[in-house]
C-alpha positions in Angstrom: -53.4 -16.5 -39.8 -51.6 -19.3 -38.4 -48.2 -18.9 -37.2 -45.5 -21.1 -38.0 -43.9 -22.9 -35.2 -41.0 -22.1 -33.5 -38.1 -24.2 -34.9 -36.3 -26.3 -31.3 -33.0 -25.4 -30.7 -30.2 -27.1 -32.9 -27.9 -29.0 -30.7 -24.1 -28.9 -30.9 -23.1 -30.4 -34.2 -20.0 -31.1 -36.1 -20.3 -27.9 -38.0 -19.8 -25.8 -34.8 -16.7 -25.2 -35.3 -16.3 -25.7 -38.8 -15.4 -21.8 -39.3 -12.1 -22.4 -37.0 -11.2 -26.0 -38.4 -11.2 -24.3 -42.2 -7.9 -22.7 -41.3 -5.1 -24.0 -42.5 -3.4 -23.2 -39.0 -6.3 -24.9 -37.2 -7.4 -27.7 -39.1 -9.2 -30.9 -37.7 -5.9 -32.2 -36.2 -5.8 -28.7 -34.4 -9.5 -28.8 -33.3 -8.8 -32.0 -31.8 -5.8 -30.9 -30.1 -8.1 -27.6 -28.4 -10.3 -30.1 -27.4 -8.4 -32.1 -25.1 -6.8 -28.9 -23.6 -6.9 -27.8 -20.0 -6.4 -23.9 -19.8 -6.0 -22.6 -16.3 -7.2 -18.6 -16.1 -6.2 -17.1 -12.9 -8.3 -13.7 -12.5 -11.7 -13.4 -14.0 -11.9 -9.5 -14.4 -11.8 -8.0 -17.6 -8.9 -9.8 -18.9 -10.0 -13.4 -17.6 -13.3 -12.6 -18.9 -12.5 -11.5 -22.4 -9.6 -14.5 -22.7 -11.6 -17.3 -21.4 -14.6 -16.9 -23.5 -12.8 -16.5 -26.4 -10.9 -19.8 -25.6 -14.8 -21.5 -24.7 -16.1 -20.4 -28.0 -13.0 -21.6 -30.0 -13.4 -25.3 -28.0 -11.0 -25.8 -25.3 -12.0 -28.6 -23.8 -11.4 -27.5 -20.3 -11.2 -24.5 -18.5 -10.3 -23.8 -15.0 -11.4 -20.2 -13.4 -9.9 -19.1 -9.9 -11.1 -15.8 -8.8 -10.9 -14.1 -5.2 -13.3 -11.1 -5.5 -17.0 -10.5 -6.3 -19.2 -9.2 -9.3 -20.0 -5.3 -8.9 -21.1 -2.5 -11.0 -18.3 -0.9 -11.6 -17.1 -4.2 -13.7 -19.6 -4.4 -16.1 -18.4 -1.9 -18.5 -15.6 -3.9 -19.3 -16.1 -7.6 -17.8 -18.0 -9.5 -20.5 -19.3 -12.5 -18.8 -21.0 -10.3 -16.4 -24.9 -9.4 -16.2 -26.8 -7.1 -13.9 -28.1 -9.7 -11.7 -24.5 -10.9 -11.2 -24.0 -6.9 -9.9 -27.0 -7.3 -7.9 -26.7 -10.6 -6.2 -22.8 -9.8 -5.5 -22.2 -13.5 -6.9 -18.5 -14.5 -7.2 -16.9 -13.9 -10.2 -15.3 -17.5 -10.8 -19.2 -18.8 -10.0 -21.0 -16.3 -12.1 -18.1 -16.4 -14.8 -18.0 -20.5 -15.3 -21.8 -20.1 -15.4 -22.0 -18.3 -18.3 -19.1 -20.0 -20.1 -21.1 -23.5 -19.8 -24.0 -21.3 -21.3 -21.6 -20.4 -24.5 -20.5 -23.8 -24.5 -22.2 -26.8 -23.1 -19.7 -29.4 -24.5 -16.6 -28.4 -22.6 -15.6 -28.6 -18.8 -15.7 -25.8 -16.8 -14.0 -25.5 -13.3 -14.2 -22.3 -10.7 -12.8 -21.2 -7.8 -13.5 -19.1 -5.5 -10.1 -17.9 -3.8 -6.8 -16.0 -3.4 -4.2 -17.8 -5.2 -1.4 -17.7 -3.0 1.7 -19.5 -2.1 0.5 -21.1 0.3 -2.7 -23.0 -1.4 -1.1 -23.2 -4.9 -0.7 -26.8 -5.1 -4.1 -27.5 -4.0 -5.8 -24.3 -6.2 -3.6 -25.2 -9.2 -4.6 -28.3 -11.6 -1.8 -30.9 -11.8 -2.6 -31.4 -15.9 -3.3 -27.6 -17.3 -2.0 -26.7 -20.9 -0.8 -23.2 -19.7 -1.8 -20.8 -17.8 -3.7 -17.4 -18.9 -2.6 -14.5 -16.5 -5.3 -11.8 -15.7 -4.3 -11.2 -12.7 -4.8 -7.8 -11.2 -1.7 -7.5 -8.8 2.5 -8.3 -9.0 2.9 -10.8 -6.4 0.0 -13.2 -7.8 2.1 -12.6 -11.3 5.2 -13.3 -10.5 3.7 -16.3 -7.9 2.8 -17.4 -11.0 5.8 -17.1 -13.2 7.8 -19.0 -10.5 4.5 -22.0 -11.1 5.0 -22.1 -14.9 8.9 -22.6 -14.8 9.2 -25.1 -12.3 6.4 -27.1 -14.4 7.4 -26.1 -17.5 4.4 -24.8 -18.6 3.7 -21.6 -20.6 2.5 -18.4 -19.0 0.5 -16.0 -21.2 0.8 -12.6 -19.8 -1.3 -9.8 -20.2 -1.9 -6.4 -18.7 -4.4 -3.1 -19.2 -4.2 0.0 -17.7 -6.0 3.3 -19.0 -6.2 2.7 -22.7 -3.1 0.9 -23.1 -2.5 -2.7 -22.8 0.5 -5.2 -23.7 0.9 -9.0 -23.9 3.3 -11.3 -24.2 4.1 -15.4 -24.0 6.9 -16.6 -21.6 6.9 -20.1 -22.6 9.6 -23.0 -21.5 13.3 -22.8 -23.5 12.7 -18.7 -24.0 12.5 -15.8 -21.3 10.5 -15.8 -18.0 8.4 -12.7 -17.3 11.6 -12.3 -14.5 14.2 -12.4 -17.2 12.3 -9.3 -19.1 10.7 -7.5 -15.7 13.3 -8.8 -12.8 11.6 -7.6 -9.6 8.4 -6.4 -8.9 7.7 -2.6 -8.5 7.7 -1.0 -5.2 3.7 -0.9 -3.8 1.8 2.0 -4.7 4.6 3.0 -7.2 2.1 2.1 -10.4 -1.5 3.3 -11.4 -4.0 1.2 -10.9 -7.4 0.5 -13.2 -8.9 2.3 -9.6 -6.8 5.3 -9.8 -6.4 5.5 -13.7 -9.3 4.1 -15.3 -9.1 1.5 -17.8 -10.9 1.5 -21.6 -13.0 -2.0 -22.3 -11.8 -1.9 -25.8 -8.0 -1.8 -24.7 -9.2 -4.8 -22.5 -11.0 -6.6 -25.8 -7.6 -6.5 -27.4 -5.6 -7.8 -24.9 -7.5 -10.4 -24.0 -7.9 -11.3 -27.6 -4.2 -11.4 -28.3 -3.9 -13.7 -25.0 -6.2 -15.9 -26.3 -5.2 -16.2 -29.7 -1.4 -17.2 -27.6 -3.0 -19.6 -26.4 -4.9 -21.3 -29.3 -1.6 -21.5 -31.0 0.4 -22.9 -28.1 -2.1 -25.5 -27.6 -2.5 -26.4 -31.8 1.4 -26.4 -31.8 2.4 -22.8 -33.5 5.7 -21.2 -33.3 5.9 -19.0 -29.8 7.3 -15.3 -30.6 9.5 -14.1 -28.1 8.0 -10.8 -28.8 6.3 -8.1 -25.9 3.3 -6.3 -28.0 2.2 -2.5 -26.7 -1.4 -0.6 -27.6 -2.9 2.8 -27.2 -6.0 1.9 -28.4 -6.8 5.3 -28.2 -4.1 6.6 -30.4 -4.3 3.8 -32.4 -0.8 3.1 -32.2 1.4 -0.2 -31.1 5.1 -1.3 -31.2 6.6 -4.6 -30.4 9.7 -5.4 -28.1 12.1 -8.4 -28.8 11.9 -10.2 -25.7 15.5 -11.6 -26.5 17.1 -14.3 -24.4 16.7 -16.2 -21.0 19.1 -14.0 -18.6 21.9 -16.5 -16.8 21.1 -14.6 -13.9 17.7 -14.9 -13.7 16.8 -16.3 -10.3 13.5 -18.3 -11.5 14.6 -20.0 -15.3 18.7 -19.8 -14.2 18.9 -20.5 -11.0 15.6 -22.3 -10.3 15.2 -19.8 -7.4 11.8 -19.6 -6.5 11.2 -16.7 -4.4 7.4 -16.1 -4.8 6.7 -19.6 -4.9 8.6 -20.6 -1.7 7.2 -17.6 0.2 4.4 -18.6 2.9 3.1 -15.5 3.9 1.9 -12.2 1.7 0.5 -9.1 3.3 -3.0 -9.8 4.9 -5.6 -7.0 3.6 -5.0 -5.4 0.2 -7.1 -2.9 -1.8 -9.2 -5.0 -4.7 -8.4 -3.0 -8.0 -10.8 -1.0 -9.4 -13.2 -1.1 -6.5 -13.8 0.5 -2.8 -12.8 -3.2 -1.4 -10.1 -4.6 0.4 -9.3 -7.7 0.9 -8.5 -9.5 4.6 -6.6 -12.7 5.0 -4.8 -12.7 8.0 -4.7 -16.6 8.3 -4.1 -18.6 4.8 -4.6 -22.3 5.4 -7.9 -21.9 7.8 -11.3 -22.8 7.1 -14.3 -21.0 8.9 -17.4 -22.5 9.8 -20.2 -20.2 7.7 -22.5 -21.0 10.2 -21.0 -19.7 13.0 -20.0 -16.8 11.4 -23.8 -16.2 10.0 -24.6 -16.2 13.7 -22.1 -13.8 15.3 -22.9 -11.3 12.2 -26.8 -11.2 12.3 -27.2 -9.2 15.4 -25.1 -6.5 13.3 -27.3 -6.4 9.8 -28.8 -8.3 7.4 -27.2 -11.4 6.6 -26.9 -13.9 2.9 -25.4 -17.0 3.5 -24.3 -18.9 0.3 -22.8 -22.2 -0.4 -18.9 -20.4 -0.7 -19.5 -17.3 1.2 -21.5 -15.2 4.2 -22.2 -11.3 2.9 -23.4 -9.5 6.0 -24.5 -5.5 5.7 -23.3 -3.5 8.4 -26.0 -1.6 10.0 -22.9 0.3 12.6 -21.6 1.4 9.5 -24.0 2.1 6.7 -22.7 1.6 3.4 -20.1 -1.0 4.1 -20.6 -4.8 3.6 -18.4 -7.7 4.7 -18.1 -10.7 3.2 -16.9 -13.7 4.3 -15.2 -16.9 2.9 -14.6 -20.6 3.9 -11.1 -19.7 3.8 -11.2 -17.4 5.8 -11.0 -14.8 3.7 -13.1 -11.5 3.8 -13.7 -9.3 1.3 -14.7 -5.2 3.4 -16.5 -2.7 0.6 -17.0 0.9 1.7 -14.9 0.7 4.9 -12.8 3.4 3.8 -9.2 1.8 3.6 -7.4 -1.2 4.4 -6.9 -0.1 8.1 -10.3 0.5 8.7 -11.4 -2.7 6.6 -8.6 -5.0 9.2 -9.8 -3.7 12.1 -13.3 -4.8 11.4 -12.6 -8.0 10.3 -10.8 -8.3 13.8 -14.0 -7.1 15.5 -16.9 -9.0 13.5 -15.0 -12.1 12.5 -12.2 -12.3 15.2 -10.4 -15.3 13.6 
């Protein structure tokens, strides 16, 4: 019996996104307008992850990924653009994440970075030309860094947070409210659950992240921005929506163009990674290590991967704690037991 043979694959075509272009809110004019965008996605956990492929399926023509932290098991339940092997190998999330995206679409541009976005490397992390910016961040100073970005530029900020099995999103785009004018300071540390300490549901995640994309599909074609917060228990199956209402004339960011979290050099130097047993060390932003070197002075202490962005050493003094290490200086301490613990052995094994 013969078999018939297997048909090539089709290559990208005009009907790929003929679905999208149908609707009347899309349209060719719209498709062309997605396709010249530049989408900046700071945080490729579960929102970043859920968000940005959305946005490379519906044809943005550019997407930028920055991403500090590293693919682990504990992600994949919720993080979609994640495999096994990416869990296995450790592999960067903004590495492993673009990877996959340029898999789902090979016609648009993907960027990654592998860093801490931070006031003090902003203007050399951050695109000159994005669209918006997507936040999936996982911590407040990084958000409201961020907030203090998209108003001195202009741009929109499309804000979106899970925790548990609730979620909420909104858009804080130029002319209406900053996310300062709704939420004016940050909450004190360790005063709000984490996705660590709390847990956090992948199908609250899938609707968030589908609510920030689909803010910023319509931003980009030209729609009409809400000034609305949305809240889900996906659980419950319940939601409600906030007026945002208007810019406060004391807002330090959109009033007073007071940009404290911008302007501010220095952040604490180790933090706990959400949703892991990491913390992060950077006790000095603004240096570069040599990999090399620092290959060298951890082999006598464990097994050693060097990689193009990164050394990830296993620490056979303490079993069951890894350190890895950045060009930037950055280190990234699993299984050290806290962010004391994880400082002082970056101070011992790295020393810089």
């Amino acid at each position: 019996m013969n078999t018939p043979p297997t048909p090539a694959p089709r290559e990208p075509g005009p009907d790929r996104y003929s679905r999208q272009t149908r609707l009347p809110e899309v349209g060719e004019a719209g498709q062309g307008r997605l396709s010249r965008a530049h989408v900046l996605v700071v945080g490729c956990g579960a929102l970043g992850c859920a968000a940005s492929e959305l946005l490379a399926r519906a044809g943005v023509g550019r997407l930028t990924l920055v991403d500090r932290d590293l693919v682990e098991w504990s992600n994949l339940h919720r993080q979609v653009l994640f495999s096994e092997a990416d869990a296995r190998a450790g592999r960067p999330k903004a590495l492993a994440g673009a990877a996959r995206l340029k898999c789902v679409n090979s016609s648009i541009v993907v960027d990654a970075a592998v860093a801490d976005l931070r006031a003090s490397n902003v203007a050399t992390l951050v695109p000159s030309d994005p669209s918006l910016v997507v936040d999936a961040t996982d911590n407040f100073e990084t958000r409201y860094l961020l907030n203090d970005l998209c108003v001195k530029r202009g741009l929109p900020l499309v804000y979106g947070g899970v925790i548990g099995v609730r979620g909420m999103q909104a858009t804080f785009a130029p002319g209406g409210p900053c996310l300062r004018c709704v939420f004016p300071e940050p909450p004190e540390p360790g005063s709000q659950q984490t996705c660590e300490s709390a847990g956090v549901l992948g199908p609250a995640v899938a609707v968030v992240g589908a609510m920030q994309a689909a803010a910023a599909l319509r931003l980009i074609i030209g729609g009409e921005v809400p000034r609305l917060l949305h809240e889900w228990d996906v659980w419950r199956g319940s939601s409600r929506t906030l007026a945002l209402g208007e810019p406060r004339a004391d807002c330090p960011a959109c009033a007073a163009s007071r940009f404290e979290f911008l302007d501010a050099r220095h952040g604490e130097d180790a933090a706990r990674v959400c949703g892991s047993d990491a913390v992060q060390v950077w006790p000095a932003p603004n240096v570069t290590v040599d990999l090399r070197v620092i290959a060298e002075k951890l082999a006598p202490h464990g097994p050693v991967e060097v990689g193009p962005v990164m050394v990830r050493a296993e620490m056979r003094e303490r079993p069951g704690v890894t350190l890895t290490v950045f060009a930037d200086s950055r280190a990234i301490v699993r299984g050290a037991g806290g962010v004391d613990a994880a400082r002082s052995l970056y101070a011992r094994f790295v020393g810089c």
